[in-house]
N, C-alpha and C positions, 0 to 999 in steps of 0.2 A: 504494500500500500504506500502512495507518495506522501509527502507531507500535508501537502494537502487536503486527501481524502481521508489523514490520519485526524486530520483539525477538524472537519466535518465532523467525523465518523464521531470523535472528541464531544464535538459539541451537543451534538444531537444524545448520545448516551449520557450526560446530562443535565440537558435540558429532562428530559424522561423522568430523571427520579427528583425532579423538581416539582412535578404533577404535571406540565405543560399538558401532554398528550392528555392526560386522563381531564383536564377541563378544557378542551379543546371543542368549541361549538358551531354550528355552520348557523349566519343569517342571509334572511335572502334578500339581495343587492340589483339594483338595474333592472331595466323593462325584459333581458330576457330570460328574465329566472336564473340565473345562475346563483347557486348556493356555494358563497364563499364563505371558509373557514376564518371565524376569529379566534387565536390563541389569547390563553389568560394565565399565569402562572400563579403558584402557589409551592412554599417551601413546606416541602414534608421533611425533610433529612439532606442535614448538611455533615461535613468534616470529612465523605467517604473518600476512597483511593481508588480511581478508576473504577467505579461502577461500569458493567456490562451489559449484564441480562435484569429483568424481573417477571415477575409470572405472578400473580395476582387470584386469589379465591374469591368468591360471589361474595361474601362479608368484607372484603377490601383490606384480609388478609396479604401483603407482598412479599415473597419469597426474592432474595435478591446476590447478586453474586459481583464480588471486584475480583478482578484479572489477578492479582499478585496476593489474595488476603484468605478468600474463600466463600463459603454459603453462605446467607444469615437470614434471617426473616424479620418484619414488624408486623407487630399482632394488630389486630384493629383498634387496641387501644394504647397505641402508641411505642409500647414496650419492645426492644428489640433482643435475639438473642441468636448467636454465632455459630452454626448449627456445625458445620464440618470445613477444616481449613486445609491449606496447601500447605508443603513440608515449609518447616520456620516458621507458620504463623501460630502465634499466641491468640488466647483467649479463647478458643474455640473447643466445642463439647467433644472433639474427636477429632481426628484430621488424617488423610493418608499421605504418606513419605514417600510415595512415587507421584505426587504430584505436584509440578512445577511453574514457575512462573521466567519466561525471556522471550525477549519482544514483543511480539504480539501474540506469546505462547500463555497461555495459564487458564483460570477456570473461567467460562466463556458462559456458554449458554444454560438456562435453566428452563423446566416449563412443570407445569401439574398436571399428570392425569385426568383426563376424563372423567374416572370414577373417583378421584379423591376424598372425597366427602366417602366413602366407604373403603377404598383399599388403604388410602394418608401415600398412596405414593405419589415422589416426585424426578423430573431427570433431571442431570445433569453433565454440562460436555465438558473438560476438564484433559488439559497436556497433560501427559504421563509417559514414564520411565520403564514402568510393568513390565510390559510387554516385548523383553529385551530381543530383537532376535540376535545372529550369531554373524561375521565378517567386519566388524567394526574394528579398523587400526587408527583412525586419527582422531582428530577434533575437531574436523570439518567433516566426517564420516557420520551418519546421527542413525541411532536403533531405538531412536522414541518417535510417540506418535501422537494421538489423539483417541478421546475413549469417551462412549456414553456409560453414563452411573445409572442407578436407578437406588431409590431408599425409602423405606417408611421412615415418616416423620410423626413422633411423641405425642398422644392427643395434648399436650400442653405446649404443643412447637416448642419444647426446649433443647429436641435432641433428635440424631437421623440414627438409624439402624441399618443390620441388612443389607450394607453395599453389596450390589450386584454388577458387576462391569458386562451389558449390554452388545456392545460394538465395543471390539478391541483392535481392530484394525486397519484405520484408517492411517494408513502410512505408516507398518510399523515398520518394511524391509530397511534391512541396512541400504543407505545412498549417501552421494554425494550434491549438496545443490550447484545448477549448473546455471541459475538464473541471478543477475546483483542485485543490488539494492533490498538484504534484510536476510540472506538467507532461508535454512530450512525452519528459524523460527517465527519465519513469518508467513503470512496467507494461511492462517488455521480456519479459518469459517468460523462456527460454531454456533450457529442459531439452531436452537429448537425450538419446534410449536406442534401445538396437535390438531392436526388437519381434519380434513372429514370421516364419520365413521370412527372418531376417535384413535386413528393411527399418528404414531409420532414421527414427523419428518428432521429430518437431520440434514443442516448444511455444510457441505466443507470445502477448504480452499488446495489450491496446489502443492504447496508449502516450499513454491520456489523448484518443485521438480519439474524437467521441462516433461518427461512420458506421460505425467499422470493424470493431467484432463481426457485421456483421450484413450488409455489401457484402462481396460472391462474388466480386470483381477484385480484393480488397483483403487480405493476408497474415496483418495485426494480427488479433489478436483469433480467433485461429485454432490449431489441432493439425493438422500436416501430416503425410503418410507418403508417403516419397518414397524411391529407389535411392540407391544410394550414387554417380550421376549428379546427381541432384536433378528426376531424375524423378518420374511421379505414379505410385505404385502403381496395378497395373491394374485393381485389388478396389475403388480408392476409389469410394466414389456422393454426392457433394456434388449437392444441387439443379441444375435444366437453369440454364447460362450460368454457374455457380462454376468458379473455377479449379480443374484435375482433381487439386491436389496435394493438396487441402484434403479431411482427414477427418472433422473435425466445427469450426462455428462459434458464434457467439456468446459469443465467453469473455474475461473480464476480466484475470486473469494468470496464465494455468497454469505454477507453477515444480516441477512435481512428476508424474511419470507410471511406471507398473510395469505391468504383466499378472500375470494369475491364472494361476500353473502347470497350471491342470485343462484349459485351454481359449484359452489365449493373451489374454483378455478385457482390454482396456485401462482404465485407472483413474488420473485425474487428482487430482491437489490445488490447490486456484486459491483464489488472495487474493480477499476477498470486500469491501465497502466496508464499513469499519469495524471489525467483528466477524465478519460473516457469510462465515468461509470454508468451501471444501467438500467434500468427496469426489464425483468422479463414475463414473460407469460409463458410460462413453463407447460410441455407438451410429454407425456408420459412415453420412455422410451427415446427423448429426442436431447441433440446437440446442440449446445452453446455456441460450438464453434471456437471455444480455447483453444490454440493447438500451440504453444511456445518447444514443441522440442526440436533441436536439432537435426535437421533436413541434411544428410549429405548425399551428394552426387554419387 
């Protein structure tokens, strides 16, 4: 991601947990009906460290994750408590030591099940170490990746249980990046939301590897829709020999995805190089059109 789209990306994550979005109202303007948005803010929580994700319950419950620190939630009556941290971080009811925080690497996306109100579970995407695999000789060589969690959470949201690691393989082969500007720890994706039918979609980015928007074995550079197993949806239609979790590929760093109320339709926002970021309308089975690998003669 350039600087740029790093200061948006900045701002906009929050603006978010400042309430913006959440009192955000449409009036209606001009003779031809157009419903334009008025933003209004309002300070719910200040002093955090890179706020990322939050995920919100029908009582206005927020579940909420910074990049370098970890989970936490605020209850609806104001009270906050530190549910599960990254390796080093203090204060928190539990924390796993395979997960990390560099560049634009650490705990990313969070969302709540569907059925929370009866199972208390939550996911979350989160850099990790775990899943070492084996040919790593340097320090430009990287055998980490990116991982979905999944946890009950304390009917007194003081505490998560139950870590279940979901997706463990989103870039876990050993490589080398062969693209500048941020290396392998950057382009992680990591939004989560729950789409229709109550499946959980997964976004992720290339991680500066040039094959991997575009290899069907390969997780980076990819939007996945999978159970709350980390199974594949049985609707997905990825090309013959892609992995069947995989909903659409070729993409550079999707940190952004919703659906159309009319029709459940999915809609990405992905860092583009430079300038060039973009909205899509994601077509089940179809290409982005990322292809940054090396072409030779």
């Amino acid at each position: 991601m350039n600087s740029l789209a790093r200061f948006f990306s900045t701002v906009a994550a929050s603006a978010v947990m400042l309430g913006l979005a959440s009192n955000a109202h449409a009036e209606h303007h001009g003779s031809k009906g157009m419903d334009v948005p008025t933003i209004k803010s309002t300070m719910v929580m200040s002093g955090l460290e890179s706020p990322w994700d939050m995920a919100f319950l029908p009582d206005g419950t927020m579940f909420y994750t910074e990049k370098c620190k970890g989970l936490s939630v605020r209850t609806k009556s104001g009270s906050v408590h530190a549910l599960y941290g990254m390796k080093g971080s203090s204060g928190y009811s539990d924390s796993g030591s395979d997960l990390f925080c560099e560049g634009q690497a650490g705990m990313l996306g969070v969302v709540a099940d569907i059925n929370f109100a009866k199972n208390r579970t939550i996911y979350v995407y989160s850099a990790s170490n775990k899943y070492h695999g084996s040919g790593c000789k340097t320090n430009f060589e990287r055998c980490d990746g990116n991982i979905v969690m999944k946890f009950k959470v304390s009917n007194d949201l003081k505490s998560v249980s139950g870590r279940t690691d979901i997706v463990k393989d989103i870039q876990y082969k050993p490589f080398m990046s062969n693209q500048p500007f941020g290396g392998p720890s950057a382009h992680n994706g990591g939004r989560l939301r729950i789409g229709p039918g109550g499946y959980l979609w997964v976004t992720g980015g290339d991680r500066h590897r040039g094959i991997c928007p575009q290899d069907g074995q390969l997780l980076c550079g990819k939007v996945l829709r999978i159970d709350g197993d980390g199974n594949a949806h049985p609707g997905n239609n990825p090309p013959a020999g892609f992995d069947k979790r995989i909903y659409t590929y070729g993409h550079r760093n999707v940190q952004g995805i919703d659906f159309r109320p009319s029709d459940g339709k999915a809609f990405t926002s992905e860092h583009g190089p430079w300038h060039n970021d973009e909205i899509t309308a994601l077509v089940n089975g179809g290409n982005a059109g990322w292809d940054p690998a090396e072409k030779r003669a």
